[in-house]
C-alpha positions as CSV (number, residue, x, y, z in Angstrom):
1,X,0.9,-92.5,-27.7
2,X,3.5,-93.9,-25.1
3,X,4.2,-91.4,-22.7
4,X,7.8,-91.4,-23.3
5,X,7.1,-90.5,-26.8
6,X,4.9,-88.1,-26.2
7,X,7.5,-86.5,-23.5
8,X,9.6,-86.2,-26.6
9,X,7.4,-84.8,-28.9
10,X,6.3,-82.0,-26.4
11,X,10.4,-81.7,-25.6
12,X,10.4,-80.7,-29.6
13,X,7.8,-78.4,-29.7
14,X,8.6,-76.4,-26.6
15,X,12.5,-76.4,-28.4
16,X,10.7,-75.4,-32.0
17,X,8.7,-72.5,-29.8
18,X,11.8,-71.2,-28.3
19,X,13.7,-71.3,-31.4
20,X,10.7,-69.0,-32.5
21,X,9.8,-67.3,-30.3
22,X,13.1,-65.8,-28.8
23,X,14.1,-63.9,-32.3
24,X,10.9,-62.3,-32.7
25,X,11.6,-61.1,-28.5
26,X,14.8,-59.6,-29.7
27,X,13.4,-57.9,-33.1
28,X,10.7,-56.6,-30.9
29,X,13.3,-55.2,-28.4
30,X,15.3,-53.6,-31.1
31,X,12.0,-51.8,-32.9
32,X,10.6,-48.3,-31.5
33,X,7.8,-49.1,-29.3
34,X,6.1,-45.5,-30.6
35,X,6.8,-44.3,-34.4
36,X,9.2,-41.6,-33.6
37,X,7.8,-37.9,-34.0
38,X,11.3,-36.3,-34.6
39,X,14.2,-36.8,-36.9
40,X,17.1,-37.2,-34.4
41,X,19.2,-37.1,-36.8
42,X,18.5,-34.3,-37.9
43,X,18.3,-32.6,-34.8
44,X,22.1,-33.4,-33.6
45,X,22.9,-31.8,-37.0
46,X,20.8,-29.0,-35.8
47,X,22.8,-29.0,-32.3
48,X,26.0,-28.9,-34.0
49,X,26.0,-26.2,-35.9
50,X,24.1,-23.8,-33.2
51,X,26.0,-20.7,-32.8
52,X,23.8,-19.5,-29.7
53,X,26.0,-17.6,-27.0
54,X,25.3,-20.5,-23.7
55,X,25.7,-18.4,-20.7
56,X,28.3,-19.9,-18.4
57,X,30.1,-18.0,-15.0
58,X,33.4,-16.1,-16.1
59,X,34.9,-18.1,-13.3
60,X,34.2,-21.3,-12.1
61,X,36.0,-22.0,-8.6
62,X,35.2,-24.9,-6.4
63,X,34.6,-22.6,-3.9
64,X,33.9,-19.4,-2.8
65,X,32.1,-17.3,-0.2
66,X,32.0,-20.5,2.2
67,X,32.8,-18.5,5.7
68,X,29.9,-16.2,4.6
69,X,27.3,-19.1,4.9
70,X,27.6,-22.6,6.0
71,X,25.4,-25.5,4.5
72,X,25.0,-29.0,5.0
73,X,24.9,-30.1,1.3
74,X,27.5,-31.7,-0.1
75,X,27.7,-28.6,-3.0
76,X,26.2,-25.8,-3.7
77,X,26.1,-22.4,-5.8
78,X,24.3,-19.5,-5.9
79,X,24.6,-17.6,-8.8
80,X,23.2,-13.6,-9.4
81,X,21.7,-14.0,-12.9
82,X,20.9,-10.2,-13.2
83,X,24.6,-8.9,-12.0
84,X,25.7,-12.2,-14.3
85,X,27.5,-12.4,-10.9
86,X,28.8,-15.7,-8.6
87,X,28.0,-15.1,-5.0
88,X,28.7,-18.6,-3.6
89,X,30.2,-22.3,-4.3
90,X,30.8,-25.0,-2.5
91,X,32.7,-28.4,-4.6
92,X,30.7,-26.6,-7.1
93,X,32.4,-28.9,-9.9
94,X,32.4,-32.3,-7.8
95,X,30.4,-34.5,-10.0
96,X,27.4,-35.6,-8.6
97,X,24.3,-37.8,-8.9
98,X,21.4,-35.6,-10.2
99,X,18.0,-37.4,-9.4
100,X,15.2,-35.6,-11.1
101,X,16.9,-32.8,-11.9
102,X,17.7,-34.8,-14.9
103,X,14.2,-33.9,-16.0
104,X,15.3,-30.1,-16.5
105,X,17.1,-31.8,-19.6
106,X,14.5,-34.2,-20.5
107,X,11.9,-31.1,-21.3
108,X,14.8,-29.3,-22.8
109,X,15.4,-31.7,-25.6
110,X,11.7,-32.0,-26.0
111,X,11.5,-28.6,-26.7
112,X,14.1,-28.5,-29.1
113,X,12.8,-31.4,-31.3
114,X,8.6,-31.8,-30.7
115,X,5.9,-28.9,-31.0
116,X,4.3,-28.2,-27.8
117,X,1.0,-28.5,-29.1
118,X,2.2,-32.6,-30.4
119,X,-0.2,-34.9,-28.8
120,X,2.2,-38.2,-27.5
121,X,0.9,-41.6,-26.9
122,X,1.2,-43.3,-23.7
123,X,2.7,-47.2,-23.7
124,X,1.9,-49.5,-21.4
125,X,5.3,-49.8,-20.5
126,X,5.4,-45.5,-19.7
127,X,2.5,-45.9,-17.3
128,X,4.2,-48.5,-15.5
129,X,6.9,-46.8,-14.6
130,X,7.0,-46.3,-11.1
131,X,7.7,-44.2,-8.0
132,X,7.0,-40.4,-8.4
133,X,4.3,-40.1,-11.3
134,X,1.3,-38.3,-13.1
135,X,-0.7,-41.4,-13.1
136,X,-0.7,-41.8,-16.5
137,X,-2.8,-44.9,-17.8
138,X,-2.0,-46.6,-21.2
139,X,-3.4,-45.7,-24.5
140,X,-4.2,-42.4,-23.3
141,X,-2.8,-39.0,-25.8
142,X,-1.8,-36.1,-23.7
143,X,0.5,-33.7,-25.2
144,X,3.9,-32.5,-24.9
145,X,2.7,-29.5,-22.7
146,X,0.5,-31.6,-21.2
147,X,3.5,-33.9,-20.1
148,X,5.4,-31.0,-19.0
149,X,3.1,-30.0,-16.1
150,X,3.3,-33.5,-14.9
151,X,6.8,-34.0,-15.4
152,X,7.7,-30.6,-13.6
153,X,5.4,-30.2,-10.8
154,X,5.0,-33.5,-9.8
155,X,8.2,-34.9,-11.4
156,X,6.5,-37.8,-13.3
157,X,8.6,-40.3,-13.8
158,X,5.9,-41.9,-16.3
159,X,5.5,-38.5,-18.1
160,X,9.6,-38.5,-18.7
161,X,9.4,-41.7,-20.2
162,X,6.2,-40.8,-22.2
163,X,8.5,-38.3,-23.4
164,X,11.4,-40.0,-24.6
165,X,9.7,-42.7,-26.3
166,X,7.4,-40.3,-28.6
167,X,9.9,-37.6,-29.4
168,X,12.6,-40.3,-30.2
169,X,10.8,-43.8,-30.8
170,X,12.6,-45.5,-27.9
171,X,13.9,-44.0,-24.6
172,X,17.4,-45.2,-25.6
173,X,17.5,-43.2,-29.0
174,X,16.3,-40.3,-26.7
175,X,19.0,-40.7,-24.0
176,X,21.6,-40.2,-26.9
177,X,19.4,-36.8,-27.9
178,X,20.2,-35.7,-24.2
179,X,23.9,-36.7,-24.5
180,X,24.2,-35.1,-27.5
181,X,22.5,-31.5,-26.4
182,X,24.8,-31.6,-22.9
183,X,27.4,-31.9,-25.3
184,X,26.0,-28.8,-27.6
185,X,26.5,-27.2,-24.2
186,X,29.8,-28.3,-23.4
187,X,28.6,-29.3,-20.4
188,X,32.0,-31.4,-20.0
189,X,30.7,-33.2,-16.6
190,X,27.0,-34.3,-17.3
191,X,26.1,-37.7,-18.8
192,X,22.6,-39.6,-18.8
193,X,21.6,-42.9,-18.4
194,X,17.7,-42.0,-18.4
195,X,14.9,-39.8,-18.8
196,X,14.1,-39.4,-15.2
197,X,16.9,-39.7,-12.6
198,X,15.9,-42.8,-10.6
199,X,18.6,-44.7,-9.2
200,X,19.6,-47.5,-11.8
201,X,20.5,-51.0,-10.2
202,X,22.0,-52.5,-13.8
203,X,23.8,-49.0,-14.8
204,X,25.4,-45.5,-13.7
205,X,23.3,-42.9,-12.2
206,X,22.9,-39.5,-14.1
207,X,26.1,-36.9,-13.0
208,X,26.5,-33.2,-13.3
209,X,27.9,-30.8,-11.3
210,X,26.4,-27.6,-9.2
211,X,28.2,-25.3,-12.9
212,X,26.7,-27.4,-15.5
213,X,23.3,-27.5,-14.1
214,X,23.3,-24.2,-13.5
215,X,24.6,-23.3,-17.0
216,X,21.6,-26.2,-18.3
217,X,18.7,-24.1,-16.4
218,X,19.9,-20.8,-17.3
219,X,19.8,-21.6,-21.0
220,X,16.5,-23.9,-20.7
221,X,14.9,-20.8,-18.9
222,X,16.2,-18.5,-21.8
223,X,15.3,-20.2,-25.0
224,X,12.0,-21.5,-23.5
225,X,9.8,-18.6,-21.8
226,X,6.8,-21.6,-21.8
227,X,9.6,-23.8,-19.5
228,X,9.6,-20.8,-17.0
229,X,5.7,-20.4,-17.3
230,X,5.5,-24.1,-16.5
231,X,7.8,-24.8,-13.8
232,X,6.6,-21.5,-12.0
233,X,3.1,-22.8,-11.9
234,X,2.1,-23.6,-8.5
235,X,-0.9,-26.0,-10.0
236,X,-3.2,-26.7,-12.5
237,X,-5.9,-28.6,-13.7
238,X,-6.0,-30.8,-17.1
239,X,-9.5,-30.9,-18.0
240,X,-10.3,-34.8,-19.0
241,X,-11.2,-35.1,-23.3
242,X,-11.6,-37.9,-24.9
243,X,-7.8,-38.5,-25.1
244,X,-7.3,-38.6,-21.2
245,X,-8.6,-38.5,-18.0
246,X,-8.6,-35.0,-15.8
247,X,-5.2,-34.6,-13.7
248,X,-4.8,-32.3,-11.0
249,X,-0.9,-31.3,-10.6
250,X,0.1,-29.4,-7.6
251,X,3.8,-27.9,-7.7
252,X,6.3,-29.9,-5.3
253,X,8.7,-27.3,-5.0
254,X,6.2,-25.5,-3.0
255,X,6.9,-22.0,-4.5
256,X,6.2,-19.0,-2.4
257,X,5.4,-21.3,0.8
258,X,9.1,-22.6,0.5
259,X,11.3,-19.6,0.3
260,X,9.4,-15.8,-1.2
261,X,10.3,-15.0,-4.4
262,X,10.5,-18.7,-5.6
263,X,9.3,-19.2,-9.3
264,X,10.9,-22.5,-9.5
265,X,12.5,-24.8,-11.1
266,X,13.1,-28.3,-9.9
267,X,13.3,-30.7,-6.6
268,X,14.8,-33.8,-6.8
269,X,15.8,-36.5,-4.3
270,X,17.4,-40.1,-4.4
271,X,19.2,-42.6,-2.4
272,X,22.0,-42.0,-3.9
273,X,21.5,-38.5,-5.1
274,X,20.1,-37.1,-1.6
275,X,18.2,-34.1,-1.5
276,X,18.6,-31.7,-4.5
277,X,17.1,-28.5,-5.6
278,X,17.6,-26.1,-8.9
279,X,15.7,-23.1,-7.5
280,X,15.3,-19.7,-9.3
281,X,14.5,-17.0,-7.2
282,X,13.3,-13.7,-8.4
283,X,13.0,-10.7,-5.9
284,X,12.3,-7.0,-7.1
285,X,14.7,-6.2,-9.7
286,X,17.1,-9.4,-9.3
287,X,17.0,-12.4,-10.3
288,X,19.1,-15.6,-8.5
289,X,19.2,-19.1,-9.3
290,X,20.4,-21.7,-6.3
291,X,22.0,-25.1,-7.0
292,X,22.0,-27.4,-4.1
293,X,23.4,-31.2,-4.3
294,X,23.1,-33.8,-1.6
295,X,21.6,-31.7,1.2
296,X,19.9,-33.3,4.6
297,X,17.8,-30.6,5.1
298,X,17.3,-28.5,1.8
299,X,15.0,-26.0,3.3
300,X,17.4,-24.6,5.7
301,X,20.3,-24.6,3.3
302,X,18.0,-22.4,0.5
303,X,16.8,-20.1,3.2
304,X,20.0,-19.9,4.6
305,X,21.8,-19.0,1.4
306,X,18.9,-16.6,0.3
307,X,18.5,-14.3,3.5
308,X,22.0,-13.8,3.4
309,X,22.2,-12.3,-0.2
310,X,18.5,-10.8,-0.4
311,X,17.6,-10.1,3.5
């Protein structure tokens, strides 16, 4: 064959494979990577017609209290859960990037739409998600609970993704679940753009405000006593089965070591989200939950809030 020729030929096949090959790459894209385990559907009906009383300060003032106690985060709240009193705000409904404290939603809509005890494939393209993470390697089967250590303590990044894939098919369809509960909520100032709070280069990052967060633990903490259990676990151990390998999951938040009385809940911390914290605080007979956004140095800000009201 003359070379031109065969230049031309090869030129139509490569075309042909393209012309192939790229529809099948978008049908692919469109599919669910995992069969879904819940009806999402269903499960915004559900939402909308839920008739629960969401706990949510009488008040909501940008701020309050601030010549009592002076922080370096950009906002902040501190919030007496057993008084149902507000103690302190600070641009308390600024909206703000949210880092991992996205994840507080991410394991409540899991918990609204999966059994605990559902065992959750992991995709190649969960494990490879990056930066803070379990370690989760593909084709493993943990389950939800399972998940929930790792994306609590260690705020696994893979794990959230795990998550939203299984529960909704893809992580989009599960974003929209997320969207759809903050709504449920009427948290008015909270959107998502992902499971797990990393900074997004091609989209928005995930807002809320110091309120809404607070108002999104508060009812996460109450509907789901396992969610406390979890989040105020200082570590555990996942023995290995023949689904998955052994993990050992230390707590970031530090618990006790950080501030006494800390059971939890969540640490976060982004470029563009600084340092954040959700921290709930239980001392004696009261109860206190912390909201801190954007902080250079959480540690002082929490014990500096915290030994004024409980010292």
């Amino acid at each position: 064959m003359k070379p031109k020729k065969f230049f031309l030929t090869s030129l139509f096949f490569l075309f042909l494979l393209l012309a192939i090959s790229f529809p099948i790459r978008y049908y692919n894209q469109k599919k669910p990577l995992i069969s879904p385990i819940s009806d999402v559907l269903q499960i915004v009906s559900i939402w909308s017609q839920d008739k629960d009383l969401i706990w949510r300060p009488e008040k909501q003032p940008d701020n309050l209290a601030l010549e009592r106690v002076k922080i370096a985060a950009q906002a902040g709240l501190v919030v007496n859960l057993t008084q149902n009193k507000l103690l302190y705000a600070k641009s308390a409904n600024q909206v703000m990037p949210i880092a991992s404290l996205t994840k507080i939603m991410t394991a409540l809509t899991a918990l609204e739409s999966t059994p605990i005890e559902q065992k959750m494939i992991i995709s190649y393209q969960a494990a490879q998600v990056g930066e803070a993470t379990m370690n989760l390697t593909a084709g493993e089967k943990l389950t939800l609970e399972e998940l929930l250590y790792g994306l609590m303590l260690v705020s696994g990044n893979d794990a959230a993704f795990a998550i939203a894939e299984n529960v909704a098919g893809r992580s989009s369809l599960f974003i929209n679940l997320m969207n759809e509960k903050a709504k449920s909520l009427r948290l008015e100032n909270t959107k998502f753009y992902n499971p797990h709070g990393l900074d997004q280069a091609d989209s928005q990052n995930n807002y809320s405000t110091a309120y809404e967060l607070a108002i999104l633990a508060k009812y996460t903490l109450d509907k789901f006593p396992k969610f406390r259990n979890i989040v105020g676990t200082d570590n555990i151990t996942l023995n290995p089965s023949k689904d998955h390998k052994q993990y050992w999951l230390t707590n970031n938040l530090g618990l006790d070591k950080t501030y006494p009385g800390l059971v939890g809940i969540k640490p976060g911390y982004t470029d563009d989200a600084g340092y954040c914290l959700v921290g709930l605080i239980e001392r004696e007979s009261e109860e206190l939950l912390v909201v801190l956004l954007n902080s250079p140095n959480l540690k002082q800000d929490l014990v500096g809030l915290l030994d004024y009201w409980l010292e």
